[in-house]
Backbone as XML, in Angstrom:
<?xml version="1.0"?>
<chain id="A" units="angstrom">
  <residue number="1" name="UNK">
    <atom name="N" x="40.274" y="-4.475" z="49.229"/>
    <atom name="CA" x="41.657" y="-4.307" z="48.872"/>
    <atom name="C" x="42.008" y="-2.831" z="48.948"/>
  </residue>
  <residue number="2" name="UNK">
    <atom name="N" x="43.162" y="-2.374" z="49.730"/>
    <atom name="CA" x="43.356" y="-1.145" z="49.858"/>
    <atom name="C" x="42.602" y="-0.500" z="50.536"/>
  </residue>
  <residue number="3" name="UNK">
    <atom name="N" x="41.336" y="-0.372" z="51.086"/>
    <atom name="CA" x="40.723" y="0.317" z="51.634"/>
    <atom name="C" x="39.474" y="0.706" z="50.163"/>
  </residue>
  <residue number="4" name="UNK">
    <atom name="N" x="39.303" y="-0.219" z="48.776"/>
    <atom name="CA" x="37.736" y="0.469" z="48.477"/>
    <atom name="C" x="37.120" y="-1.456" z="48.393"/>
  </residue>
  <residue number="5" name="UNK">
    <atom name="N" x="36.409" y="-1.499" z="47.797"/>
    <atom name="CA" x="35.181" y="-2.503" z="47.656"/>
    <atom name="C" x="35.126" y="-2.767" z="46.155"/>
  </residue>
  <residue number="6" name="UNK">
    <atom name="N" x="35.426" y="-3.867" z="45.716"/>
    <atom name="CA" x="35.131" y="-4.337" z="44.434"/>
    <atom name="C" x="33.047" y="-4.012" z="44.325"/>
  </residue>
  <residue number="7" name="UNK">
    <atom name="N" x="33.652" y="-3.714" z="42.542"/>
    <atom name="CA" x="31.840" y="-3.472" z="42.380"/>
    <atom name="C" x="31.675" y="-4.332" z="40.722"/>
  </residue>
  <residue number="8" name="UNK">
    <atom name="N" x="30.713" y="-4.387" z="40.708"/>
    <atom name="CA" x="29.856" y="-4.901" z="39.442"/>
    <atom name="C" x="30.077" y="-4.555" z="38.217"/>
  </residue>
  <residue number="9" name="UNK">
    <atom name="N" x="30.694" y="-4.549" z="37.241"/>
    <atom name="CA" x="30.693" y="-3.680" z="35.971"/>
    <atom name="C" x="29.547" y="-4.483" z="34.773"/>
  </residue>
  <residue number="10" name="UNK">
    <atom name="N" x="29.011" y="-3.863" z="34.512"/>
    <atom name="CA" x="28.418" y="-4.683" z="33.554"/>
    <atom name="C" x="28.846" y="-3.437" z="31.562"/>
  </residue>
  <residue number="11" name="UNK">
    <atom name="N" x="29.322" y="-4.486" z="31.602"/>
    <atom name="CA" x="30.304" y="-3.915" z="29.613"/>
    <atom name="C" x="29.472" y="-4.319" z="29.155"/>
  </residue>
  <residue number="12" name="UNK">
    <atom name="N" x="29.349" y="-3.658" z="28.248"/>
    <atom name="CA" x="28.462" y="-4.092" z="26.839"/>
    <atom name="C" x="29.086" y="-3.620" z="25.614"/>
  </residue>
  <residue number="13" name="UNK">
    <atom name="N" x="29.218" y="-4.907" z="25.025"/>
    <atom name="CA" x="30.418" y="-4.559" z="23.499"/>
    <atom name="C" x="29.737" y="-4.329" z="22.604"/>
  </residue>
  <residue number="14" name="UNK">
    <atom name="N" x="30.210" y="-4.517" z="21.600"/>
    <atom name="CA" x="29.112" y="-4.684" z="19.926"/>
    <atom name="C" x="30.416" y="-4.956" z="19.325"/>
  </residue>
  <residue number="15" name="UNK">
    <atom name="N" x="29.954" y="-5.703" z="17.769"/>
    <atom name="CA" x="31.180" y="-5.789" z="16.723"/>
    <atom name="C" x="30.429" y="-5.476" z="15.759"/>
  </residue>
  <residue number="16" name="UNK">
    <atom name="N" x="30.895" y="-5.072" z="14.526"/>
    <atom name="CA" x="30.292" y="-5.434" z="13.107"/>
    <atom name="C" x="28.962" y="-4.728" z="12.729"/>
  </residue>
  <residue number="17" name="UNK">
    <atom name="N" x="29.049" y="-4.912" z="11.598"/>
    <atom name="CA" x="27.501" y="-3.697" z="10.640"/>
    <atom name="C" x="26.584" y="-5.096" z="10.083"/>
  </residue>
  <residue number="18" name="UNK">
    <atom name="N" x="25.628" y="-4.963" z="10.499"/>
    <atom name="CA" x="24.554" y="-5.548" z="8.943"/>
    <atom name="C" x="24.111" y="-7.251" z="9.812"/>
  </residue>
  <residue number="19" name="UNK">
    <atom name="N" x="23.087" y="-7.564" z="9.660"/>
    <atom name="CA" x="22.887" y="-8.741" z="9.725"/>
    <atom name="C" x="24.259" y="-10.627" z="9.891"/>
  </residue>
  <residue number="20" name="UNK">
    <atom name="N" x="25.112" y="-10.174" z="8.830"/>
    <atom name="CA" x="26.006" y="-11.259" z="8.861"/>
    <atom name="C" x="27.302" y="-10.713" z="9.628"/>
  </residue>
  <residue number="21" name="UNK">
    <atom name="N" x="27.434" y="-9.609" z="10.101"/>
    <atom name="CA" x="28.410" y="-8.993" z="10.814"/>
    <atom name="C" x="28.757" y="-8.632" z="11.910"/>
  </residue>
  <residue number="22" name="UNK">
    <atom name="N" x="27.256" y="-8.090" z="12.756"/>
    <atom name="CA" x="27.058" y="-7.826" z="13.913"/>
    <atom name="C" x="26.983" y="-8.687" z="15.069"/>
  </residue>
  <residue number="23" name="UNK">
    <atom name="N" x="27.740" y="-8.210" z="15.932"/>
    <atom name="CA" x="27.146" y="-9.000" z="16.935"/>
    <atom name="C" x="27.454" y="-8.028" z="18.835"/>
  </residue>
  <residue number="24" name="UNK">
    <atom name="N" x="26.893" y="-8.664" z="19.666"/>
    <atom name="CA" x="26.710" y="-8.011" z="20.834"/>
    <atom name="C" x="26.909" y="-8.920" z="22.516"/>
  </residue>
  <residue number="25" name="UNK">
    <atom name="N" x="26.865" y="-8.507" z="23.203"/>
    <atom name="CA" x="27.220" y="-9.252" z="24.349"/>
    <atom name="C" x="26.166" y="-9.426" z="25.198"/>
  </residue>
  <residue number="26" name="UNK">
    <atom name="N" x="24.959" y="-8.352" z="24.326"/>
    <atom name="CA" x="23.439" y="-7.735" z="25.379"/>
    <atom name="C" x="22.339" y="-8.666" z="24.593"/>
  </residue>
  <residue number="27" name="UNK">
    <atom name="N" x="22.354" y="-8.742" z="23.924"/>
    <atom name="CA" x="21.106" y="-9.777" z="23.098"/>
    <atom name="C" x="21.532" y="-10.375" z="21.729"/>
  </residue>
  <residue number="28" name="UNK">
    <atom name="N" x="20.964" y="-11.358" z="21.455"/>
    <atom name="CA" x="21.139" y="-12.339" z="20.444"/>
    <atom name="C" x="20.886" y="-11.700" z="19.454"/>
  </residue>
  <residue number="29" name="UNK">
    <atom name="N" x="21.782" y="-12.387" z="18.201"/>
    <atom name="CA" x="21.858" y="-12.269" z="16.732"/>
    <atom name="C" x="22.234" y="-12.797" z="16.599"/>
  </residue>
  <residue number="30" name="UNK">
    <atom name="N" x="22.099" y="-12.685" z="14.825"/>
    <atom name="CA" x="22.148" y="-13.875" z="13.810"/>
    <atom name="C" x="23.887" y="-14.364" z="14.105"/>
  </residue>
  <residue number="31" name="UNK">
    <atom name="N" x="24.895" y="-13.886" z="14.012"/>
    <atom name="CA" x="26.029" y="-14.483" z="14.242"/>
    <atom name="C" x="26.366" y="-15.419" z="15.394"/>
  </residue>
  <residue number="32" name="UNK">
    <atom name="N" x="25.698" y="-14.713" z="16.290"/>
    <atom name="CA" x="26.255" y="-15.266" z="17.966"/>
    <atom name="C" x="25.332" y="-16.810" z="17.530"/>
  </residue>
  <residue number="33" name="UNK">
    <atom name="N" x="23.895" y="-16.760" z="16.704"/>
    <atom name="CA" x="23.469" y="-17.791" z="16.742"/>
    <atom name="C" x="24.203" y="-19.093" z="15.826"/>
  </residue>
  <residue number="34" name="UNK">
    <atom name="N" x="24.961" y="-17.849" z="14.866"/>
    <atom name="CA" x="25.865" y="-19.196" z="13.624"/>
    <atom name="C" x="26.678" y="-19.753" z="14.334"/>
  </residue>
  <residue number="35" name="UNK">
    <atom name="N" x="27.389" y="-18.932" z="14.992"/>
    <atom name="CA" x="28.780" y="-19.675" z="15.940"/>
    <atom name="C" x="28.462" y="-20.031" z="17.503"/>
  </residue>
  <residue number="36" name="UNK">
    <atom name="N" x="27.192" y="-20.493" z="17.406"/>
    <atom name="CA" x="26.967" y="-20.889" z="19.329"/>
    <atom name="C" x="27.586" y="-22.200" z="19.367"/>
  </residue>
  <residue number="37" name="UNK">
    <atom name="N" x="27.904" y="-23.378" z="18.551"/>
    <atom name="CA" x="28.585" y="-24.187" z="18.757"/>
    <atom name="C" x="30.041" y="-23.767" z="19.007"/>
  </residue>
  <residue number="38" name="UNK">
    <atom name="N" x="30.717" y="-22.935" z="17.903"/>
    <atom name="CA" x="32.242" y="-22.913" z="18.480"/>
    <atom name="C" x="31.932" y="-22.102" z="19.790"/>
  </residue>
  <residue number="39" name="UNK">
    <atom name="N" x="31.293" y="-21.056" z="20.250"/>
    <atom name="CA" x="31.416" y="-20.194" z="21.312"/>
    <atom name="C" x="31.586" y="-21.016" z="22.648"/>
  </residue>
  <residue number="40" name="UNK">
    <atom name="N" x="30.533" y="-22.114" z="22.235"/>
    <atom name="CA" x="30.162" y="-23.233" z="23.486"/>
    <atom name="C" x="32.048" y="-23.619" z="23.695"/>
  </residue>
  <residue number="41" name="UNK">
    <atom name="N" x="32.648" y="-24.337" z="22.478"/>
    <atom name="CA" x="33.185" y="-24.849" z="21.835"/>
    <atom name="C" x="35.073" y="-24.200" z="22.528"/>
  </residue>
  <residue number="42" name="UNK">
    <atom name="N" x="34.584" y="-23.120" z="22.247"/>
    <atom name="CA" x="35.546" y="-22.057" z="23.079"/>
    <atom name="C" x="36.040" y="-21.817" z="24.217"/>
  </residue>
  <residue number="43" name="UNK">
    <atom name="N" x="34.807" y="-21.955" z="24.901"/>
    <atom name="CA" x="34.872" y="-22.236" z="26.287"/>
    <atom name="C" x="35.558" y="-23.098" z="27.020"/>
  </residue>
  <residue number="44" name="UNK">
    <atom name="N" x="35.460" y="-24.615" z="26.356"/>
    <atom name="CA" x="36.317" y="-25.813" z="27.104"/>
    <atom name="C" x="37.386" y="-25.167" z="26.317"/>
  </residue>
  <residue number="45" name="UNK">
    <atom name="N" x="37.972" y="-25.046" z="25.469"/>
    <atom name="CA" x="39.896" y="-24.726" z="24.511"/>
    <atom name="C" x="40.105" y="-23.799" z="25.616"/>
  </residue>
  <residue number="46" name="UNK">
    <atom name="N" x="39.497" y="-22.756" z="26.219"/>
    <atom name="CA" x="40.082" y="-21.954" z="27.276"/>
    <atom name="C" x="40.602" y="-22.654" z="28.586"/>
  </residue>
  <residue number="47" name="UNK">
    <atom name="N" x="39.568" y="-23.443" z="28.755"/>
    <atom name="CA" x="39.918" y="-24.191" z="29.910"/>
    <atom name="C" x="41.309" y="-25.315" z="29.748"/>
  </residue>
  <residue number="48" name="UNK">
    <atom name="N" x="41.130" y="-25.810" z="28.937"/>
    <atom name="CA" x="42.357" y="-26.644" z="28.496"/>
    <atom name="C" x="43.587" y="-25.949" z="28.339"/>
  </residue>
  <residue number="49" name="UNK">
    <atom name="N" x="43.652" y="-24.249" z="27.546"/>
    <atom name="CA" x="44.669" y="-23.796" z="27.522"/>
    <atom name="C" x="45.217" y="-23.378" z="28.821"/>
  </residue>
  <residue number="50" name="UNK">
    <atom name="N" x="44.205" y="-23.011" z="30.365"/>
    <atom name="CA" x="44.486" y="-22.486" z="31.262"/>
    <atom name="C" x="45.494" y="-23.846" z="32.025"/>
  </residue>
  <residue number="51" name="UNK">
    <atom name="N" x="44.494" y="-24.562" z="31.728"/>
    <atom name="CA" x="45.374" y="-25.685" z="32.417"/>
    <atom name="C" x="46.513" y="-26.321" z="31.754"/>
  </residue>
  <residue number="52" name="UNK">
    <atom name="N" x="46.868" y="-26.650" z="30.576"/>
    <atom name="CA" x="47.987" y="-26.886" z="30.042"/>
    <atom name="C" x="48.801" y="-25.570" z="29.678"/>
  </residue>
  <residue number="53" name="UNK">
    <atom name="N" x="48.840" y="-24.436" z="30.363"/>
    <atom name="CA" x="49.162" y="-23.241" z="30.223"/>
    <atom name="C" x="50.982" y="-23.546" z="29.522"/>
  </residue>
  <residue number="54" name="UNK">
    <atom name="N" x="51.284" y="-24.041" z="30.218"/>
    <atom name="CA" x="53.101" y="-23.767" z="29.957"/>
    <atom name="C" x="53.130" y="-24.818" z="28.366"/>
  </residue>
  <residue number="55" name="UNK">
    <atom name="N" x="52.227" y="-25.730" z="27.962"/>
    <atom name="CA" x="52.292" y="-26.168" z="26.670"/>
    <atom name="C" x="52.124" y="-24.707" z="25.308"/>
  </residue>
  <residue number="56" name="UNK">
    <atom name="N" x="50.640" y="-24.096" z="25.895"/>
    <atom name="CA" x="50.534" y="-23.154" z="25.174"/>
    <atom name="C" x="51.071" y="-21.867" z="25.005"/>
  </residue>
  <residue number="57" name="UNK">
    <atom name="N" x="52.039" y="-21.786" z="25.900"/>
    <atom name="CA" x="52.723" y="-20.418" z="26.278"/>
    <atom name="C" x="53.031" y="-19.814" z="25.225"/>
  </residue>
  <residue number="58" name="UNK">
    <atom name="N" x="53.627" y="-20.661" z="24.265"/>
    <atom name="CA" x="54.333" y="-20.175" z="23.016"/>
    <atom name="C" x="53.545" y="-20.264" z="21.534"/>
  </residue>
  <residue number="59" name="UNK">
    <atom name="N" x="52.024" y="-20.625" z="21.531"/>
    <atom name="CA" x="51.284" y="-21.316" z="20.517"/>
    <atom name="C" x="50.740" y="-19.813" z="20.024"/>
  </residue>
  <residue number="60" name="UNK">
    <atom name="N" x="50.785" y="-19.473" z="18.950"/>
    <atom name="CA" x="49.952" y="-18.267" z="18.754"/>
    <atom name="C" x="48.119" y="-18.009" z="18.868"/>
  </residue>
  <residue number="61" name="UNK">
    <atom name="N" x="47.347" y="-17.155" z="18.895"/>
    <atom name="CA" x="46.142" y="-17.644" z="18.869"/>
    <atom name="C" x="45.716" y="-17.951" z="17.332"/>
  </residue>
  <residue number="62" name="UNK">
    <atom name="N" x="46.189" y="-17.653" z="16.092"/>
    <atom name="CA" x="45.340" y="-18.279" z="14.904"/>
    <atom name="C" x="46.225" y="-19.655" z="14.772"/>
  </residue>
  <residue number="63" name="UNK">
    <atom name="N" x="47.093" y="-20.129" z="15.326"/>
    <atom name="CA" x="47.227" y="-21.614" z="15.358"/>
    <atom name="C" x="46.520" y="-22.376" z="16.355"/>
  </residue>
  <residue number="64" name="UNK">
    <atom name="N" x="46.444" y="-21.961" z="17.536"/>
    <atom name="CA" x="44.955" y="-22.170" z="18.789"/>
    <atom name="C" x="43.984" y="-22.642" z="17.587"/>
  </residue>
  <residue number="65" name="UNK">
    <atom name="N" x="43.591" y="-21.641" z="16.939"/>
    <atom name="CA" x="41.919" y="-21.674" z="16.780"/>
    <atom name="C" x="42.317" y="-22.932" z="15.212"/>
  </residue>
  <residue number="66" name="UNK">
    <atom name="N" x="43.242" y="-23.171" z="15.065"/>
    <atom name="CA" x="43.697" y="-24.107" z="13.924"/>
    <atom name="C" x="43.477" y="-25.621" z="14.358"/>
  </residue>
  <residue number="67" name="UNK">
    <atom name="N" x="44.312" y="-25.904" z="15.698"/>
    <atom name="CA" x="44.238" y="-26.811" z="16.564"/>
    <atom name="C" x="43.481" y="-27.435" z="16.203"/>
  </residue>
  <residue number="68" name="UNK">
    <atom name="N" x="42.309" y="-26.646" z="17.215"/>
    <atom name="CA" x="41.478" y="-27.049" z="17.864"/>
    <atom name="C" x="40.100" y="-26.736" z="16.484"/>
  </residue>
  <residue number="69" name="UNK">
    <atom name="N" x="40.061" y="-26.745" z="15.146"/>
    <atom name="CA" x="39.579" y="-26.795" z="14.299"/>
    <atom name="C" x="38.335" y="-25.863" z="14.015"/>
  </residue>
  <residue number="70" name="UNK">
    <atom name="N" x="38.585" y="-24.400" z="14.651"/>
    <atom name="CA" x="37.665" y="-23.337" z="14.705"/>
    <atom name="C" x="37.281" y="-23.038" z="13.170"/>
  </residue>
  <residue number="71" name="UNK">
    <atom name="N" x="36.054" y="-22.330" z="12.771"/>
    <atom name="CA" x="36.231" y="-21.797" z="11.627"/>
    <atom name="C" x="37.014" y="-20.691" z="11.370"/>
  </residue>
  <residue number="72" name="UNK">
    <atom name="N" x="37.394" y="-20.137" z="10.006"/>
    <atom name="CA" x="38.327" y="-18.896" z="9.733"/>
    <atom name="C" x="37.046" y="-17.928" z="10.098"/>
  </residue>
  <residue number="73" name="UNK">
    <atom name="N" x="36.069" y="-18.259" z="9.691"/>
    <atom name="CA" x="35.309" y="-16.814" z="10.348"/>
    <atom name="C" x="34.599" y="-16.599" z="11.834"/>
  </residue>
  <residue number="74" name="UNK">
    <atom name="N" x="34.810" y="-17.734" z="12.738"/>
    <atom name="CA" x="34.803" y="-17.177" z="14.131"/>
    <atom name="C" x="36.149" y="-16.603" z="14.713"/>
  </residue>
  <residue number="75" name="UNK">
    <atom name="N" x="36.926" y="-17.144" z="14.134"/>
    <atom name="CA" x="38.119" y="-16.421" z="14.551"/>
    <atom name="C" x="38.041" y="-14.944" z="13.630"/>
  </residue>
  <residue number="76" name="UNK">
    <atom name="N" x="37.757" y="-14.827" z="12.810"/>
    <atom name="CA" x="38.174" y="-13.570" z="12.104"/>
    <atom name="C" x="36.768" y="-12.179" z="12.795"/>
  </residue>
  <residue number="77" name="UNK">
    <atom name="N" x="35.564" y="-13.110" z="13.071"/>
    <atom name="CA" x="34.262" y="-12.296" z="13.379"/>
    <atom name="C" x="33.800" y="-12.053" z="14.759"/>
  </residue>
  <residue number="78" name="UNK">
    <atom name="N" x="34.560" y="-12.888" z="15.648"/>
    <atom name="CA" x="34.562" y="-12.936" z="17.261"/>
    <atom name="C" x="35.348" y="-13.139" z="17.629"/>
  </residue>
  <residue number="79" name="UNK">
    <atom name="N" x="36.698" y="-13.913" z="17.783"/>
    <atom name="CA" x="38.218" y="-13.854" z="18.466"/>
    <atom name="C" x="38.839" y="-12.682" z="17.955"/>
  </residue>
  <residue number="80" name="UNK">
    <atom name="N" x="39.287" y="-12.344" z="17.269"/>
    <atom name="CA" x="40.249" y="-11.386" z="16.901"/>
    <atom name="C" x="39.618" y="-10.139" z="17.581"/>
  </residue>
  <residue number="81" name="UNK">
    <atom name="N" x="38.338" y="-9.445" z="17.113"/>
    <atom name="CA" x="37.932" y="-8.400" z="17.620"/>
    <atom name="C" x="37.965" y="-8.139" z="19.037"/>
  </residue>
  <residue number="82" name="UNK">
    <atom name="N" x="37.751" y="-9.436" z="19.624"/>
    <atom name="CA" x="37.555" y="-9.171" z="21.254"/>
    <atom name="C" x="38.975" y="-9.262" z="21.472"/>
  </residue>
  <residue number="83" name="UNK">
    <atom name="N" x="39.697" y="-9.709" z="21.490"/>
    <atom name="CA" x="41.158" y="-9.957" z="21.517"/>
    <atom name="C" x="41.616" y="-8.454" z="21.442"/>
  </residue>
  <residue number="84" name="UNK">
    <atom name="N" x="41.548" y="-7.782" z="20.215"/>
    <atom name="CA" x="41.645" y="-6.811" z="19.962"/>
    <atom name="C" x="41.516" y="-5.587" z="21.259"/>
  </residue>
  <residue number="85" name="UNK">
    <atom name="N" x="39.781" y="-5.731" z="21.312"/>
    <atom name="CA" x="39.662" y="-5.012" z="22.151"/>
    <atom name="C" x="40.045" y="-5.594" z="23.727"/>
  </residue>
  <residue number="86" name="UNK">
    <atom name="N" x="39.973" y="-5.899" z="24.328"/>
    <atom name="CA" x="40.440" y="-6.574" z="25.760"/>
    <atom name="C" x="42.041" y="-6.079" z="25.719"/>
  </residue>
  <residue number="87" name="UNK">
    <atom name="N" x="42.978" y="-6.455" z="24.686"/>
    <atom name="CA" x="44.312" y="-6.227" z="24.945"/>
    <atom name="C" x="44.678" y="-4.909" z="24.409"/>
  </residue>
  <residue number="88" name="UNK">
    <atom name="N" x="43.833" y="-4.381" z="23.718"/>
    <atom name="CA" x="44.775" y="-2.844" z="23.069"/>
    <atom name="C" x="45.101" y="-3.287" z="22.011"/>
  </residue>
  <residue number="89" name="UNK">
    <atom name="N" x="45.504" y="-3.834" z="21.074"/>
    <atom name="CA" x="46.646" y="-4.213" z="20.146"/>
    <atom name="C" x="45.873" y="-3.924" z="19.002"/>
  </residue>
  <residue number="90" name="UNK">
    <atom name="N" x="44.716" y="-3.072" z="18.897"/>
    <atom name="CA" x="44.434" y="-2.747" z="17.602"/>
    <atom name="C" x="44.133" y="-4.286" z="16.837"/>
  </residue>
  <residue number="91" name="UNK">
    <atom name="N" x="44.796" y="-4.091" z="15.658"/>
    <atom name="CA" x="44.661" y="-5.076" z="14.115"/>
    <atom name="C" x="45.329" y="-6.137" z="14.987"/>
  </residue>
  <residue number="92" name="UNK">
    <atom name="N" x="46.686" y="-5.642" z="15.914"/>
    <atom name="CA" x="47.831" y="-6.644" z="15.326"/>
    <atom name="C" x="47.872" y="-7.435" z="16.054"/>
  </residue>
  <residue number="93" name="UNK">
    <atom name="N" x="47.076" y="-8.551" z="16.334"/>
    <atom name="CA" x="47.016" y="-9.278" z="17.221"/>
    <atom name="C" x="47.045" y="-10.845" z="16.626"/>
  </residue>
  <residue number="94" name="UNK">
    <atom name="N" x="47.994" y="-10.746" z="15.765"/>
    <atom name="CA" x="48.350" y="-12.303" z="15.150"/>
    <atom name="C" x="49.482" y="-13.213" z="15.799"/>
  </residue>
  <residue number="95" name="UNK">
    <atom name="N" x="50.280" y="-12.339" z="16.088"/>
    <atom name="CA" x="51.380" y="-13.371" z="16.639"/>
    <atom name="C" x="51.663" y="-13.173" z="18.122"/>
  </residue>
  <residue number="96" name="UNK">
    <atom name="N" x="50.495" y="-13.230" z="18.976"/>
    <atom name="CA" x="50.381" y="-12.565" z="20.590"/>
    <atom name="C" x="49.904" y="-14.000" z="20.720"/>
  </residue>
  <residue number="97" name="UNK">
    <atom name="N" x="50.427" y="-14.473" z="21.764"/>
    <atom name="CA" x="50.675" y="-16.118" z="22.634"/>
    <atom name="C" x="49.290" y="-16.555" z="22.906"/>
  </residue>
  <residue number="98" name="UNK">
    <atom name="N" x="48.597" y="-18.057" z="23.028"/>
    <atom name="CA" x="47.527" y="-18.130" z="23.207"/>
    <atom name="C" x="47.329" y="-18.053" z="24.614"/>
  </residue>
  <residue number="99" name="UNK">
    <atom name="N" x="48.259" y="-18.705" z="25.595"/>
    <atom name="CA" x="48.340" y="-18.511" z="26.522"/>
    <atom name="C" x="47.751" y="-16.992" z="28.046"/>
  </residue>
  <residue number="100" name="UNK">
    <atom name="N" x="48.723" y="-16.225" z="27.056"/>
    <atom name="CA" x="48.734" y="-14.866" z="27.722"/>
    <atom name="C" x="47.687" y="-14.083" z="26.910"/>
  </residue>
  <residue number="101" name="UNK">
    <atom name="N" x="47.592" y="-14.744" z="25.514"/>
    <atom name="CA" x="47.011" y="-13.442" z="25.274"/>
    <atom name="C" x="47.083" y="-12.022" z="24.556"/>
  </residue>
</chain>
């Protein structure tokens, strides 16, 4: 595109302090292991939201994760933060569309 070459990025995030808090994108912990069902879990609600996109256009994401019967602390300990970070929006990322994002 344009004249360069798409390349590889490999990110590596982190969230959180301490055993019940932390978590990473590079190796396993205790959280990623509490919430591997919703994470799994996550995965298809994305897919469903991509494809019923114009239903969800207007759905916020802590009613998303309500829906679809997430816990308050994967949303509060892994959605929000990444959300966070991916879009910029700091804290305020409560009433931003599930859709978009």
């Amino acid at each position: 595109m344009m004249g360069y070459e798409a390349t590889e990025v490999k990110l590596q995030i982190s969230f959180g302090k301490g055993k019940d808090g932390f978590w990473s994108n590079v190796f396993p912990s205790h959280l990623v292991q509490e919430f591997q069902k919703d994470i799994k879990k996550f995965g298809k609600v994305l897919k469903v939201v991509h494809f019923l996109e114009i239903v969800f256009a207007l759905v916020p994401v802590w009613l998303l994760l309500k829906i679809f019967f997430f816990s308050k602390g994967f949303g509060d300990k892994m959605v929000y933060p990444l959300m966070a970070l991916f879009l910029g929006t700091g804290i305020h990322i409560f009433p931003l569309n599930s859709s978009r994002g």
